[in-house]
mmCIF file of the N, C-alpha and C atoms, coordinates in Angstrom:
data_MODEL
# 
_entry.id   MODEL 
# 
loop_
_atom_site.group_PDB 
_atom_site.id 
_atom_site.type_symbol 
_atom_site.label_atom_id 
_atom_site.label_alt_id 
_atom_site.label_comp_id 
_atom_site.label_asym_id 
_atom_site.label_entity_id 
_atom_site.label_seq_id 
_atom_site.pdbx_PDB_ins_code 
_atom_site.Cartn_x 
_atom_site.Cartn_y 
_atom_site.Cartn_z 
_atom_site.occupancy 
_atom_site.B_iso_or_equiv 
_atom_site.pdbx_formal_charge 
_atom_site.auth_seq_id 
_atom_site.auth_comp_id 
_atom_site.auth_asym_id 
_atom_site.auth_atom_id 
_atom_site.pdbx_PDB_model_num 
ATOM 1   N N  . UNK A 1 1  ? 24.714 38.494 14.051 1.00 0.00 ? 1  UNK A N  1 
ATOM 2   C CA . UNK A 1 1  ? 24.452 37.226 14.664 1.00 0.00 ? 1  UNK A CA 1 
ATOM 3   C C  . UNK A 1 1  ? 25.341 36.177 14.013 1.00 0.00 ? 1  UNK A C  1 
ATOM 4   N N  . UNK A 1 2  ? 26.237 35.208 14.762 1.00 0.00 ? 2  UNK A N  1 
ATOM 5   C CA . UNK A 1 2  ? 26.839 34.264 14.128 1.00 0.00 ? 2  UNK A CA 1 
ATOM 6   C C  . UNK A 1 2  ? 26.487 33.203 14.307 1.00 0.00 ? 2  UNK A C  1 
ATOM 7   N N  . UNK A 1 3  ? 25.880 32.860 13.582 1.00 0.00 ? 3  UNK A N  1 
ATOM 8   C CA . UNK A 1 3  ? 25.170 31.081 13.026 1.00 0.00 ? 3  UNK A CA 1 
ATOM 9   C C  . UNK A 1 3  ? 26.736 29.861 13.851 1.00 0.00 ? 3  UNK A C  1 
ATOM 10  N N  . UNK A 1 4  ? 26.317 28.787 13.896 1.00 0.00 ? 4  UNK A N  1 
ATOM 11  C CA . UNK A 1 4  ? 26.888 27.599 14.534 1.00 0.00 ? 4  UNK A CA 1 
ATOM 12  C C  . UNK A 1 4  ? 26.248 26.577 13.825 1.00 0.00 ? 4  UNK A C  1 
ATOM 13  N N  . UNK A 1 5  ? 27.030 25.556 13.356 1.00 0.00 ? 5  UNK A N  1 
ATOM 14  C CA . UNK A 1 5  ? 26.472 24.261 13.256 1.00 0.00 ? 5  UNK A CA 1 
ATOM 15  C C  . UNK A 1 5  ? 25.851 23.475 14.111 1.00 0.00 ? 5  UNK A C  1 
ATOM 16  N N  . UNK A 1 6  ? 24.485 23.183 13.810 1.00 0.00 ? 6  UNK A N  1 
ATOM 17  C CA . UNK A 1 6  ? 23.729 22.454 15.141 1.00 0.00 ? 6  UNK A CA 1 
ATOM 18  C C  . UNK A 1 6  ? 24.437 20.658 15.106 1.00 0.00 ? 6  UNK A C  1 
ATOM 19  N N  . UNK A 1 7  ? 24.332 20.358 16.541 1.00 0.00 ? 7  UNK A N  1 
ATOM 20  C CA . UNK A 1 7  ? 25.355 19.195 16.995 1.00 0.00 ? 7  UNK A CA 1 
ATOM 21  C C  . UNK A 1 7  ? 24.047 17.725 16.387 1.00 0.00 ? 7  UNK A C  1 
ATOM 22  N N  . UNK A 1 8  ? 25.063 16.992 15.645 1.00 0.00 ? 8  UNK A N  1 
ATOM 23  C CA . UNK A 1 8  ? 24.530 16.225 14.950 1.00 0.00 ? 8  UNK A CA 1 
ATOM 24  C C  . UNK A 1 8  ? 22.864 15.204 15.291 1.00 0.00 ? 8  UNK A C  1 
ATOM 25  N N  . UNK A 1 9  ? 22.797 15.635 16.574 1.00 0.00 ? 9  UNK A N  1 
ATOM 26  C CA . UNK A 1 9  ? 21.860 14.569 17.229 1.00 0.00 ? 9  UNK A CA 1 
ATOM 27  C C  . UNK A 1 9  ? 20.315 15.829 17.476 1.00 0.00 ? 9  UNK A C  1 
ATOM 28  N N  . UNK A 1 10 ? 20.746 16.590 17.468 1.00 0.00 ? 10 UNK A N  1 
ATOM 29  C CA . UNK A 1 10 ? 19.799 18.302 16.859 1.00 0.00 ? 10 UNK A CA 1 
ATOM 30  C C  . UNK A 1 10 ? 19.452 17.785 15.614 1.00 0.00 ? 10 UNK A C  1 
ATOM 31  N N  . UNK A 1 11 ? 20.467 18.126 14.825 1.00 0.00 ? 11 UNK A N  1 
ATOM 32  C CA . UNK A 1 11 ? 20.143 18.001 13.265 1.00 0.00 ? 11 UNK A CA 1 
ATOM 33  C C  . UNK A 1 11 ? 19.106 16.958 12.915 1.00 0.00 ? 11 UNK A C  1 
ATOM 34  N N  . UNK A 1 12 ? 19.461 15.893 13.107 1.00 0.00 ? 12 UNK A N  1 
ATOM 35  C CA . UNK A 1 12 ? 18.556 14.188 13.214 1.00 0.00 ? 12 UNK A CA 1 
ATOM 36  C C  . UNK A 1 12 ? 17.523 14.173 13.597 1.00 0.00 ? 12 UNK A C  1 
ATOM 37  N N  . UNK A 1 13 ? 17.430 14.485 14.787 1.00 0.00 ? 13 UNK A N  1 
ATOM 38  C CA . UNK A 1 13 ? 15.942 14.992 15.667 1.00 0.00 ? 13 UNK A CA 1 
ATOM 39  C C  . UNK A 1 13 ? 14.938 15.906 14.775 1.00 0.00 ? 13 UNK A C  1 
ATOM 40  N N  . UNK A 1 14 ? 15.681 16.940 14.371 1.00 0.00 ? 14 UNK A N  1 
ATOM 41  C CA . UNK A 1 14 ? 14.406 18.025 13.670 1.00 0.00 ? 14 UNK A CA 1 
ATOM 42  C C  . UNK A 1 14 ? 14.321 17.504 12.145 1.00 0.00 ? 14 UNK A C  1 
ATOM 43  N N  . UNK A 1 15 ? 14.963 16.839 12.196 1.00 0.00 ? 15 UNK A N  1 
ATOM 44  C CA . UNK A 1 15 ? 14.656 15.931 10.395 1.00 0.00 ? 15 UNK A CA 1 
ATOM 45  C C  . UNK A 1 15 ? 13.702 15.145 11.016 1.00 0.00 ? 15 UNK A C  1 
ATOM 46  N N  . UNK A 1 16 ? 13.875 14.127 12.016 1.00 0.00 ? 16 UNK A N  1 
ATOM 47  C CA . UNK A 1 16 ? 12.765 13.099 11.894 1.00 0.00 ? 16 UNK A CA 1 
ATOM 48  C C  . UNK A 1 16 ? 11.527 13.692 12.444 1.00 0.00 ? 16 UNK A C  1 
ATOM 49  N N  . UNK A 1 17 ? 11.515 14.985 13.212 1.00 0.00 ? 17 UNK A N  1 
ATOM 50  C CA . UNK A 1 17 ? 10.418 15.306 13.401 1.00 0.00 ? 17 UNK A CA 1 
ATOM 51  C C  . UNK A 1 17 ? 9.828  15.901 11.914 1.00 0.00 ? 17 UNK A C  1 
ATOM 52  N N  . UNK A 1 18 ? 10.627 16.383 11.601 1.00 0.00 ? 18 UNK A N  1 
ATOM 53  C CA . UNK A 1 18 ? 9.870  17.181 10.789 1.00 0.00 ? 18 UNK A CA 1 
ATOM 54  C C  . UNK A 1 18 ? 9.428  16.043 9.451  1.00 0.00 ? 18 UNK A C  1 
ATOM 55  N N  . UNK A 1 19 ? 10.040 15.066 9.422  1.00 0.00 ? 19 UNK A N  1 
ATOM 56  C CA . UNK A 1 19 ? 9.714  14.115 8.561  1.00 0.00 ? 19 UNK A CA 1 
ATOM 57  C C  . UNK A 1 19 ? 8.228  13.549 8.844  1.00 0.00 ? 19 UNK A C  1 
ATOM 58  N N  . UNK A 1 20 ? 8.098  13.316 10.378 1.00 0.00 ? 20 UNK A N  1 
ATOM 59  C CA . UNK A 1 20 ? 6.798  12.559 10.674 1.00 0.00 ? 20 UNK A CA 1 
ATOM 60  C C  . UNK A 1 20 ? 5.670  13.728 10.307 1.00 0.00 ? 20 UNK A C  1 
ATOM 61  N N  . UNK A 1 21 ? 5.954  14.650 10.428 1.00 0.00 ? 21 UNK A N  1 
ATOM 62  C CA . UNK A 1 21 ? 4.558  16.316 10.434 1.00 0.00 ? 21 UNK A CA 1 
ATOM 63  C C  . UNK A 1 21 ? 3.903  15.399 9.232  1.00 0.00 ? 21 UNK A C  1 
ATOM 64  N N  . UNK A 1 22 ? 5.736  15.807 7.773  1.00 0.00 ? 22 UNK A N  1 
ATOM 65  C CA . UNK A 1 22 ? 4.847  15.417 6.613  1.00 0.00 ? 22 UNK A CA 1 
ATOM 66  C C  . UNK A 1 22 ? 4.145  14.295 6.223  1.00 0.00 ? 22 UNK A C  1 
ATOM 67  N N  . UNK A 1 23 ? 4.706  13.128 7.009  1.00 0.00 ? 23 UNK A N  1 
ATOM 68  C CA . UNK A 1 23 ? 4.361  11.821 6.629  1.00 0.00 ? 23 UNK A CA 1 
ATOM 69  C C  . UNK A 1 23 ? 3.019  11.783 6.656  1.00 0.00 ? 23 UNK A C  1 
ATOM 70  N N  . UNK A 1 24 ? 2.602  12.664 8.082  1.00 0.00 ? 24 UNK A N  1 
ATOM 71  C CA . UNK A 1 24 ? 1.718  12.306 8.812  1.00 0.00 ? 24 UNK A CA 1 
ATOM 72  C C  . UNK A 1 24 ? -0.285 13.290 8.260  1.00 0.00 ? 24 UNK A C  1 
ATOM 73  N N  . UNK A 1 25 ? 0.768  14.109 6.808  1.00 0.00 ? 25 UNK A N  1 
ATOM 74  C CA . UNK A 1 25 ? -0.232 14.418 5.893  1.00 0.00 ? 25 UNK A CA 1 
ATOM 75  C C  . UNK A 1 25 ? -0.503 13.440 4.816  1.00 0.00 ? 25 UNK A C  1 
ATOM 76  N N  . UNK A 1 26 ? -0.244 12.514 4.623  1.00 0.00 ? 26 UNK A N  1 
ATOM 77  C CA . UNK A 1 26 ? -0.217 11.516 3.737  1.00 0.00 ? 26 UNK A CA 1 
ATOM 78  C C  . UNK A 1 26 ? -0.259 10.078 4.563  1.00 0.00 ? 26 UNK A C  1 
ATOM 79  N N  . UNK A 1 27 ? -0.112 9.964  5.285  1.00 0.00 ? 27 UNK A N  1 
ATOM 80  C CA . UNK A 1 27 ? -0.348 8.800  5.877  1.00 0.00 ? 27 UNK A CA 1 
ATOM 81  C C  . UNK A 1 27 ? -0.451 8.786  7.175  1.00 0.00 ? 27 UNK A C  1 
ATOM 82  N N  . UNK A 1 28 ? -1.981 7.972  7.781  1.00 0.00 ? 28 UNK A N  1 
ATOM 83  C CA . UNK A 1 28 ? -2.241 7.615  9.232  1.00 0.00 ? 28 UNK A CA 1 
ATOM 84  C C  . UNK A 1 28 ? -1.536 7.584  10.305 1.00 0.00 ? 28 UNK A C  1 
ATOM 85  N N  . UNK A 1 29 ? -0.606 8.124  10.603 1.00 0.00 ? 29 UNK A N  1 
ATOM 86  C CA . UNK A 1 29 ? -0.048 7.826  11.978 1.00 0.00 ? 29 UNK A CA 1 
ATOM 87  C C  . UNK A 1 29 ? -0.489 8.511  12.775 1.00 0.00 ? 29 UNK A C  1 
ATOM 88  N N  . UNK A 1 30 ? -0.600 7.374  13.931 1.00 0.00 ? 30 UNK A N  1 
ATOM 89  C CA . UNK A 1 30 ? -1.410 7.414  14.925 1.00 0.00 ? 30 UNK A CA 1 
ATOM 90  C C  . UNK A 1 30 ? -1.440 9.280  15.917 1.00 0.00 ? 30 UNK A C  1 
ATOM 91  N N  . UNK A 1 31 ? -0.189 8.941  16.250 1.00 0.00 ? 31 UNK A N  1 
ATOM 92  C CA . UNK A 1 31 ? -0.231 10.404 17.202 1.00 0.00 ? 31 UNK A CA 1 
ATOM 93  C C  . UNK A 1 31 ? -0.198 11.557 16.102 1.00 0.00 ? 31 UNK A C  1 
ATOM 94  N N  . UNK A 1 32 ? 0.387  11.800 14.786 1.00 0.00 ? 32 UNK A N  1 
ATOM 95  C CA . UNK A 1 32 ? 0.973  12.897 14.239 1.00 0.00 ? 32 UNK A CA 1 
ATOM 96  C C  . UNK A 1 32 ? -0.131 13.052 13.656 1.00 0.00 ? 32 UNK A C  1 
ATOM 97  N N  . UNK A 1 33 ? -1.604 12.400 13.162 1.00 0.00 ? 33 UNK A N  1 
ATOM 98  C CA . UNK A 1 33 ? -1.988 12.834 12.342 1.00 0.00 ? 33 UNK A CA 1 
ATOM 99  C C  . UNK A 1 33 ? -3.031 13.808 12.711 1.00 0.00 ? 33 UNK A C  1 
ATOM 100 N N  . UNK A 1 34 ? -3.522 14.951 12.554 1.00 0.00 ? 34 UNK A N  1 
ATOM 101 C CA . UNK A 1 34 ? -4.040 16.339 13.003 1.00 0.00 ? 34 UNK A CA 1 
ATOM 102 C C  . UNK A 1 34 ? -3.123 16.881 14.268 1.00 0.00 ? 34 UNK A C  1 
ATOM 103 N N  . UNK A 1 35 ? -2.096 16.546 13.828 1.00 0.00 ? 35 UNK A N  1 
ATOM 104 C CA . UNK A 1 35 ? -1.028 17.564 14.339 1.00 0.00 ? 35 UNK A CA 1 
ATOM 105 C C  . UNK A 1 35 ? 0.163  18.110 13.597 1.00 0.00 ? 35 UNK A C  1 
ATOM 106 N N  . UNK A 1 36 ? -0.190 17.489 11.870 1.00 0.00 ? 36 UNK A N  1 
ATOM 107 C CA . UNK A 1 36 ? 1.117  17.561 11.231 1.00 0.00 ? 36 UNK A CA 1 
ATOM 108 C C  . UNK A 1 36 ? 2.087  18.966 11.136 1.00 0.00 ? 36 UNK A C  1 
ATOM 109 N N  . UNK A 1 37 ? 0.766  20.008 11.624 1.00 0.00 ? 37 UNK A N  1 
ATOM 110 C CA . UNK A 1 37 ? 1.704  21.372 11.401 1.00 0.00 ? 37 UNK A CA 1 
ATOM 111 C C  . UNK A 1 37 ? 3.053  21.944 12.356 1.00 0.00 ? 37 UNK A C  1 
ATOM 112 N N  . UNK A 1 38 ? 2.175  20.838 13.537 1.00 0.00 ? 38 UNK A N  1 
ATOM 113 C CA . UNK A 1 38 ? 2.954  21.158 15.113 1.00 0.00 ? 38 UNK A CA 1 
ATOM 114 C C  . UNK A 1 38 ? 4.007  20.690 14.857 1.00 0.00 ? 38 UNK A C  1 
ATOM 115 N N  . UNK A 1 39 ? 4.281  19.576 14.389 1.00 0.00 ? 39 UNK A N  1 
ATOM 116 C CA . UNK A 1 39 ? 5.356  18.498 14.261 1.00 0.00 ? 39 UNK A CA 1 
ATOM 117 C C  . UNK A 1 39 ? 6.656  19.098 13.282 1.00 0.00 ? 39 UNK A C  1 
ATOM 118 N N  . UNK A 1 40 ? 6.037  19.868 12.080 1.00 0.00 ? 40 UNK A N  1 
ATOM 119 C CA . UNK A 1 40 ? 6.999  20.421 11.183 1.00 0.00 ? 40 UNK A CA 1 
ATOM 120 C C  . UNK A 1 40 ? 7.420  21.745 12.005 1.00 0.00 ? 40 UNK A C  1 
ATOM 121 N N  . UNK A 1 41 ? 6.453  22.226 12.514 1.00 0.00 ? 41 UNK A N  1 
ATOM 122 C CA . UNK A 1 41 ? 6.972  23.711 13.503 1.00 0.00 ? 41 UNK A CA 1 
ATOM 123 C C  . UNK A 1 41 ? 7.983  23.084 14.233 1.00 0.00 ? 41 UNK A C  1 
ATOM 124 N N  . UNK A 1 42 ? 7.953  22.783 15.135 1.00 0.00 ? 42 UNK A N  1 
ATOM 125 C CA . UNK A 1 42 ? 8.903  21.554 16.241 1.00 0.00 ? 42 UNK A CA 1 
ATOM 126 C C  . UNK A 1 42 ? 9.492  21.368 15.530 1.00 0.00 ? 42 UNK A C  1 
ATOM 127 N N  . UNK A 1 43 ? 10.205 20.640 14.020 1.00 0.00 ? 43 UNK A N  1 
ATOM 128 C CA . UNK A 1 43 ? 10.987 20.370 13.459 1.00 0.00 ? 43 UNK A CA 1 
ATOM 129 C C  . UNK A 1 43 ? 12.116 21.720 13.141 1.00 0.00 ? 43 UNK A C  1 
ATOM 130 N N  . UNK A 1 44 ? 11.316 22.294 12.601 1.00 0.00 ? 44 UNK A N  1 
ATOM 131 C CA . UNK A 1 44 ? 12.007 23.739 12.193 1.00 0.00 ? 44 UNK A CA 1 
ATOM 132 C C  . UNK A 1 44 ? 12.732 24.269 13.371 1.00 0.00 ? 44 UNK A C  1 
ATOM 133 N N  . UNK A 1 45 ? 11.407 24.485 14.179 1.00 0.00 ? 45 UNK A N  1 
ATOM 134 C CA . UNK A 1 45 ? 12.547 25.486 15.587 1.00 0.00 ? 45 UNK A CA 1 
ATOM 135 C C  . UNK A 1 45 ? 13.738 24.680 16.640 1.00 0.00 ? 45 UNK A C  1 
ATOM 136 N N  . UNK A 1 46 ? 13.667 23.527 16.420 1.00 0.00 ? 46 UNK A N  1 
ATOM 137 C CA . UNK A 1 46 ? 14.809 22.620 16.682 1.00 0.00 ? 46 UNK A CA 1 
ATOM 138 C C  . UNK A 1 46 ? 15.957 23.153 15.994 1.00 0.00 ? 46 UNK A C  1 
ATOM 139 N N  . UNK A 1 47 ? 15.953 22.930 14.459 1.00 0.00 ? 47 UNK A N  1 
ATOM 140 C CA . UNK A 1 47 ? 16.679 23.292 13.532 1.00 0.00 ? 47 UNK A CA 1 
ATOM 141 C C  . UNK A 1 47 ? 17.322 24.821 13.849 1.00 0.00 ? 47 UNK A C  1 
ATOM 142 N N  . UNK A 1 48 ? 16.683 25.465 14.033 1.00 0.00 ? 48 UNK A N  1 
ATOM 143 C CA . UNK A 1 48 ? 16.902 26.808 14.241 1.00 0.00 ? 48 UNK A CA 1 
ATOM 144 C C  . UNK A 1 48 ? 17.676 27.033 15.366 1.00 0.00 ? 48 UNK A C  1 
ATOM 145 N N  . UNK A 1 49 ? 16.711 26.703 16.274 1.00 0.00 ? 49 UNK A N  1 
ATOM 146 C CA . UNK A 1 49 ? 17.844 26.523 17.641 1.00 0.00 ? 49 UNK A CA 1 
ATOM 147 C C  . UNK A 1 49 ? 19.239 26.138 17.772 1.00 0.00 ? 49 UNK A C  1 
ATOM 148 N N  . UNK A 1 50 ? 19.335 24.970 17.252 1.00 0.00 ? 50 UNK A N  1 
ATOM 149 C CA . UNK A 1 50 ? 20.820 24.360 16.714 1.00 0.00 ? 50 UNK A CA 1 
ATOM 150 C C  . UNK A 1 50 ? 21.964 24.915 16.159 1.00 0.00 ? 50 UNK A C  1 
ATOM 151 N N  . UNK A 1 51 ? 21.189 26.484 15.622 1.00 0.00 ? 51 UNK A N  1 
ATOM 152 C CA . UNK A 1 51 ? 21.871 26.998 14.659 1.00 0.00 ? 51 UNK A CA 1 
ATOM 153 C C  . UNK A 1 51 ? 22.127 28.291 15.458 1.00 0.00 ? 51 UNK A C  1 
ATOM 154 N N  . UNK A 1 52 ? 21.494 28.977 15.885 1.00 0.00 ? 52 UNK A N  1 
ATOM 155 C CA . UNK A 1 52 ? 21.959 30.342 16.703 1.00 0.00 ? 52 UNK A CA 1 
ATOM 156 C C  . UNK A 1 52 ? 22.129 29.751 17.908 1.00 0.00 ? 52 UNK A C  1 
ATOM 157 N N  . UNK A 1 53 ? 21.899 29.170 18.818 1.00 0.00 ? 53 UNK A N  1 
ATOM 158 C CA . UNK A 1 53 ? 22.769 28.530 20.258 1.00 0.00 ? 53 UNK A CA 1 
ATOM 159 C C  . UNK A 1 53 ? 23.776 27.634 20.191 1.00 0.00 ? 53 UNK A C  1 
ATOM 160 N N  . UNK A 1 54 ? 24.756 28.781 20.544 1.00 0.00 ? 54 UNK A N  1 
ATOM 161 C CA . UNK A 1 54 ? 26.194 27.084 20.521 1.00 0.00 ? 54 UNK A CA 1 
ATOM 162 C C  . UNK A 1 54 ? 26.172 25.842 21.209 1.00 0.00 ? 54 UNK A C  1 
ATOM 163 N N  . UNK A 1 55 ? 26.522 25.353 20.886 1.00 0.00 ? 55 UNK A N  1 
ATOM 164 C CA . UNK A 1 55 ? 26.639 23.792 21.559 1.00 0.00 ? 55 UNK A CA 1 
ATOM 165 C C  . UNK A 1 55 ? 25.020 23.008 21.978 1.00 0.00 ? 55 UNK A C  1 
ATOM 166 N N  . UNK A 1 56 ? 24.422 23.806 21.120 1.00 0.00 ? 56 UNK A N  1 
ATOM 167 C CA . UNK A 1 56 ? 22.936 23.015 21.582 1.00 0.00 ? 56 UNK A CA 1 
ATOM 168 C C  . UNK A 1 56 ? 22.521 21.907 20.192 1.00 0.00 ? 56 UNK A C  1 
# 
């Protein structure tokens, strides 16, 4: 399998998602909070995606 660099606006996206999951174990936010696991999953498989599909 050959890995690809995911396109910068991928990359960004699954950081800030995955940023809000954690935030959202430590602090109130509104939609993320009892969903923080979904949010870091979603973060990750973004990430992932980015990385084995070209140009995604």
């Amino acid at each position: 399998m050959k890995l690809n660099p995911p396109t910068q606006i991928v990359f960004w996206l699954s950081t800030v998602v995955a940023v809000l999951g954690i935030l959202g174990k430590f602090i109130g936010l509104p939609i993320v909070t009892g969903n923080e696991f979904w949010f870091v999953v979603v973060g990750f498989v973004l990430l992932w995606l980015g990385n084995t599909m070209k140009g995604f």
